[in-house]
N, C-alpha and C positions, 0 to 999 in steps of 0.2 A: 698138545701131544704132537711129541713128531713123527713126519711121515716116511713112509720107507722107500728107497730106489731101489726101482725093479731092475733087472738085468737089460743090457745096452744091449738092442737087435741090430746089427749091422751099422748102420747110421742113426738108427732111431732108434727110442728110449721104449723097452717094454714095462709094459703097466704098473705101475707102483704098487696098486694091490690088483687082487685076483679078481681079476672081470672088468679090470677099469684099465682106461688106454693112459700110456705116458702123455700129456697134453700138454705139459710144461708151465698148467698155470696152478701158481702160488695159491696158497689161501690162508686165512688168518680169521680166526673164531675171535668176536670182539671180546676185548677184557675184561675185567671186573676193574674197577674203581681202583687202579695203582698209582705209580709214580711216572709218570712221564710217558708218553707213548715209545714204544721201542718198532724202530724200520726192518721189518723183513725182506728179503731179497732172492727173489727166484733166478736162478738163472740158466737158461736153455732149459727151460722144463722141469726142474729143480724144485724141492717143495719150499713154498716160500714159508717165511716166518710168523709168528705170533706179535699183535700188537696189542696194546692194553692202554686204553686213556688212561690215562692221570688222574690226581684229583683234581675235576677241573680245566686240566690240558685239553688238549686235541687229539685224537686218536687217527694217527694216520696209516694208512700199509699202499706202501708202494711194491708192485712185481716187474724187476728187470725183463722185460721181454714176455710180461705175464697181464692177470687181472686184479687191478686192486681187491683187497679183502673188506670185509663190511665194517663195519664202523663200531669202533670198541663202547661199550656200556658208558655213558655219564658219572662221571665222580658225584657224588654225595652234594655238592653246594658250589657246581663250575657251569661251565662257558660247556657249549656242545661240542661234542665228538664229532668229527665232520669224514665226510669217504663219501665213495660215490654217491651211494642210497642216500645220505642226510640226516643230520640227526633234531633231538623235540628241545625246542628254546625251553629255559626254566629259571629267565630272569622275573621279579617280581617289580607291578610299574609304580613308576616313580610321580609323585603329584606334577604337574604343571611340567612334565619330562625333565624336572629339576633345573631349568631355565629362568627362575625369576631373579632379577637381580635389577640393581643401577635404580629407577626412580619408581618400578615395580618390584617391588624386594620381595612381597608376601603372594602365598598362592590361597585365591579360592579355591579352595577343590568343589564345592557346591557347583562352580559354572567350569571351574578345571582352567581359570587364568588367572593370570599375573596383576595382581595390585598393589594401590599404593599402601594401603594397612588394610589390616582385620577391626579390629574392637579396642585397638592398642594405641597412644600415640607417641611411641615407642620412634615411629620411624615418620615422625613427623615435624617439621621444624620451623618457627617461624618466617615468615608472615602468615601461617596455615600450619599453626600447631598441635589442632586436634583433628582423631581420625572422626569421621562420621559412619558409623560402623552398618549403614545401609548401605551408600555408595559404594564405600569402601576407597573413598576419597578422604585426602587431607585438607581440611577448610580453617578459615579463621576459629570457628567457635562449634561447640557443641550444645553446651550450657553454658548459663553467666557469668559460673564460677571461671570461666576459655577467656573473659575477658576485662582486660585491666580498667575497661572503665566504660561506662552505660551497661545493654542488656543483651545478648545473642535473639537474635530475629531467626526464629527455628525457620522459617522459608527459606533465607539469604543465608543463612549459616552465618551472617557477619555483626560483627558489632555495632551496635548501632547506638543513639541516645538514649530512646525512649522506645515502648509499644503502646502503653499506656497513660493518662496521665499523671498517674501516681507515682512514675518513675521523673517526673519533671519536683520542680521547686516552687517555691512560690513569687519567686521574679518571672520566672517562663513556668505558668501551669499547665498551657496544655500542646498535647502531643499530634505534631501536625504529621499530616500520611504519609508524609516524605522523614516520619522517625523522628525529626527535631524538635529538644520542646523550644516552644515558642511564647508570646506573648498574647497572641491569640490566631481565632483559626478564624472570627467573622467580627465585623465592627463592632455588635454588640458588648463583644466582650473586652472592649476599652472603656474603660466609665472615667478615666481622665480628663478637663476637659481641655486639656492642653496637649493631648496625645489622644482622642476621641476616632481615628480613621484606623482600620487593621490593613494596613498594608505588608504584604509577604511577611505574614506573622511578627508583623511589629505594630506597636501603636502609633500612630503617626500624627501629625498636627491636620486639623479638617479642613479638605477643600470646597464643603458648599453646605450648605442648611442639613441636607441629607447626612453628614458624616456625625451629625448633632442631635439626630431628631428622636436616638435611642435615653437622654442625659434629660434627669428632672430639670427645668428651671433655667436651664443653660442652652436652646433650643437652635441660637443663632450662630452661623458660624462667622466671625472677624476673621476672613479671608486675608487681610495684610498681617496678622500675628499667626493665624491658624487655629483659633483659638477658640471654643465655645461658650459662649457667654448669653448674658440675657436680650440685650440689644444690641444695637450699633445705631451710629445717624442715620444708616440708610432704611436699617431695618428699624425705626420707631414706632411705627403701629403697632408693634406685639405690646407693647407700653399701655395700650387701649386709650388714649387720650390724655397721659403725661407724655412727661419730656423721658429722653435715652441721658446720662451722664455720658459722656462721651471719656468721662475720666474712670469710673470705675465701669464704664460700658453695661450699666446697670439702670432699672428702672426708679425713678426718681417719683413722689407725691406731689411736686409740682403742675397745673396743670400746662398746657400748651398756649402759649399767648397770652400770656397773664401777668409779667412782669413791664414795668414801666420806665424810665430813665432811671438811673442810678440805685433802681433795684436789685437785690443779689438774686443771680440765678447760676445754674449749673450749666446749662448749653443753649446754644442761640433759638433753639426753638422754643425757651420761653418767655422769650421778649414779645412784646406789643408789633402786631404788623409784621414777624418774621415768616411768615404762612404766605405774602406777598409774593410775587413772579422776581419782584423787585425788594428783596427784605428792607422796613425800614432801621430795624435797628439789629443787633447781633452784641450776645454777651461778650465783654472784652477782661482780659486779665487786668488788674491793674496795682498800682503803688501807692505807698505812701511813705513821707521823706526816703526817698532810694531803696525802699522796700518792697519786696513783691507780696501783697498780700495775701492769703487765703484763696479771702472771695473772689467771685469774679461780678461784674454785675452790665446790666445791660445800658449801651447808651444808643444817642441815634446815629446813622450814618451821616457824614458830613454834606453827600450829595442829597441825601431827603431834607436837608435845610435844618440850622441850629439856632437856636433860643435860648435867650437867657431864663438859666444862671449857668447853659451850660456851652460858653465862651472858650475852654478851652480847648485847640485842636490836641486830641491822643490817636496817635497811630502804632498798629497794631496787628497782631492777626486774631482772627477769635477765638472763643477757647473750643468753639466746634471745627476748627481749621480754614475757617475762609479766609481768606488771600488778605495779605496786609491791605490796610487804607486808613484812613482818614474818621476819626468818629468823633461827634461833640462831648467833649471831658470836660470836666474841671484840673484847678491846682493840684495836682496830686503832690506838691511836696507839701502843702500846709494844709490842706482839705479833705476830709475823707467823705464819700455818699451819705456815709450816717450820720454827719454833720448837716450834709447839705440837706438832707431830708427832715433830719427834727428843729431846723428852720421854716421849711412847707410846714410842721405840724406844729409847729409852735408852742416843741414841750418846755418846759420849766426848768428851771435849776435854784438848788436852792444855796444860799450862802456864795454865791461865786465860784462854786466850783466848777471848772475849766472840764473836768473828767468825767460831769453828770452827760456831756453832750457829743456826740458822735460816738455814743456805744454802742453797742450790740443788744437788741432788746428781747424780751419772751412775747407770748400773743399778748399779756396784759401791758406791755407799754414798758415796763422793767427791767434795766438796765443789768446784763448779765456777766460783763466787767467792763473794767475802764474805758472808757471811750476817748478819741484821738482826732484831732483835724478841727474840734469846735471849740467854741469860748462859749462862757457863760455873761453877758450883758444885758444892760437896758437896750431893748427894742420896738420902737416906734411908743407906742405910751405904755409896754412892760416893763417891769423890771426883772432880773432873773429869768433871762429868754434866751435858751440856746439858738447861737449864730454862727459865724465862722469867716475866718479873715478871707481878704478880696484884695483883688489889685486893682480893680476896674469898678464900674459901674454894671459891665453887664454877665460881671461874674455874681453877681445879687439877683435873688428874686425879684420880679416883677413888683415898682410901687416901695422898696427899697433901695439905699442908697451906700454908695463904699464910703462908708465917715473917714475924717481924719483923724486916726487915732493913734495909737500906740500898744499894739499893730493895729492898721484899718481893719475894719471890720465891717459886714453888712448889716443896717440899722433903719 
């Protein structure tokens, strides 16, 4: 509504209305909810104008020379009407003040911040492509399905080998705390005996009795192979009173000291006298015509002094490893032990055959195939007596002589 001017009293303004002084200040009844706020303008006491926020706008009233008016009404769904007095904020708030973005993209509203996901991994990308929907972190893994190969470690969120052993195979069965499967996690669990020590979850070759002592049968460790076995030379007592094979490192039915000159044996401990400070004899590898036989058999050491029949020097090293020397041999290109012994025993042959003598025999005395090194001849008042060629005289038994023959032979 507009106001009315009173009559002008000399210099000054009479009262606009009846009972009220001209005072020259504007005023403006705030608006109802229109288009734009419109500027009233008093001037020298003048009635000022009507203003009307907007939908929305500002509602302002300025008075030339006056007092602003109050503040036009709020539009329907705007920003406040602003004038002296002030006007009631009516925006509604926004989560996380609409600030999440860059490597926080999603808002909690639970705690009212900015994270890296929700329950989505939506916004998550490798090396850390699943959300973990507590943290609200991006981690490698959630479940195992997160990863291309082993199992999600719900602790670590990461991929890992194992948790279990059943997540291993049966080359690596079990699961060591560090996640990896392994070979094993304690010695026992190597029953190899060539891989018997668990070393950082591997089976490893054993370094002392101890790395063995879990292994039926195999109790010794061969510290130069690494290996578990039944004996060794040094380890022969577990033997209980045979010999150690020093070739299959196994315990042998031989007893210890029991073999004599040109008897076969498997390791120098079971020659005659090798128990000495000073061994007299030691098993030695030996030949026949440029052949390396089998057997090995025992003879005496050259410095414990030689006797006939066994004249010829063989050097050597033994088959338990001591140091090459000197040992009393025979011929080994024309002679073999088993010749020269079933001359000691003075077995028989029948019809001349060459083959009955220097065999290989059973405990009854019986030839278990052809035999090599002997002849079949007349001997001293025998006939049909295995013996065996000689170059000398004291390549013969004692009380025996090198005939001239063709070949000599002892007779």
């Amino acid at each position: 509504m507009l106001l009315s001017l009173g009559q002008a009293c000399g210099t000054e303004f009479s009262s606009c209305r009846e009972g009220e002084p001209c005072s020259g200040v504007a005023t403006a009844a705030g608006g109802s909810g229109g288009t734009g706020g419109s500027v009233a303008t008093g001037a020298g006491g003048d009635t000022g104008g009507n203003a009307a926020g907007g939908g929305g706008d500002t509602s302002t009233t300025v008075s030339s020379g006056g007092v602003a008016g109050e503040a036009g009404a709020l539009g329907e769904a705007g920003a406040p009407s602003t004038s002296s007095s002030g006007g009631t904020s009516g925006i509604v708030p926004v989560p996380c003040d609409g600030t999440c973005e860059g490597a926080t993209p999603e808002c909690d509203e639970t705690s009212d911040t900015c994270v890296e996901c929700l329950d989505s991994n939506s916004h998550c990308e490798a090396p850390t492509p699943a959300c973990d929907p507590g943290a609200h972190e991006c981690v490698e893994c959630v479940e195992n399905g997160d990863c291309a190969e082993g199992v999600c470690d719900p602790a670590t969120h990461q991929c890992v080998e194992c948790l279990e052993n059943e997540n291993c195979d049966e080359t690596s069965p079990f699961c060591d705390p560090d996640h990896f499967c392994a070979e094993c996690l304690k010695t026992t669990d190597c029953t190899d005996p060539q891989a018997s020590l668990c070393d950082a979850g591997s089976c490893s070759p054993c370094q002392s009795n101890a790395d063995c002592a879990h292994l039926v049968g195999t109790t010794v460790c061969d510290t130069a192979a690494g290996e578990c076995v039944e004996c060794t030379i040094e380890e022969e007592a577990v033997c209980g009173g045979t010999s150690c094979n020093p070739a299959t490192r196994a315990c042998t039915t031989t007893e210890l000291g029991s073999r004599d000159d040109c008897e076969p044996g498997a390791a120098d401990s079971e020659c005659v006298g090798n128990d000495a400070s000073e061994p007299v004899r030691r098993c030695m590898p030996m030949e026949f015509a440029g052949e390396l036989r089998e057997q090995a058999y025992c003879l005496k050491r050259q410095v414990a002094g030689c006797e006939r029949p066994y004249a010829v020097p063989v050097v050597a090293i033994s088959i338990s490893g001591a140091a090459e020397e000197t040992y009393c041999g025979i011929d080994e290109q024309n002679v073999t032990c088993e010749a020269v012994r079933d001359l000691f025993q003075s077995r028989s042959c029948t019809g001349g055959e060459d083959t009955e003598c220097g065999c290989p025999r059973d405990e009854d005395g019986i030839c278990t195939s052809a035999g090599e090194g002997g002849v079949c001849r007349h001997v001293g008042t025998f006939d049909n007596r295995c013996t065996y060629q000689c170059g000398n005289l004291d390549q013969c038994v004692t009380g025996l002589i090198c005939a001239n023959q063709d070949p000599d032979f002892c007779q």
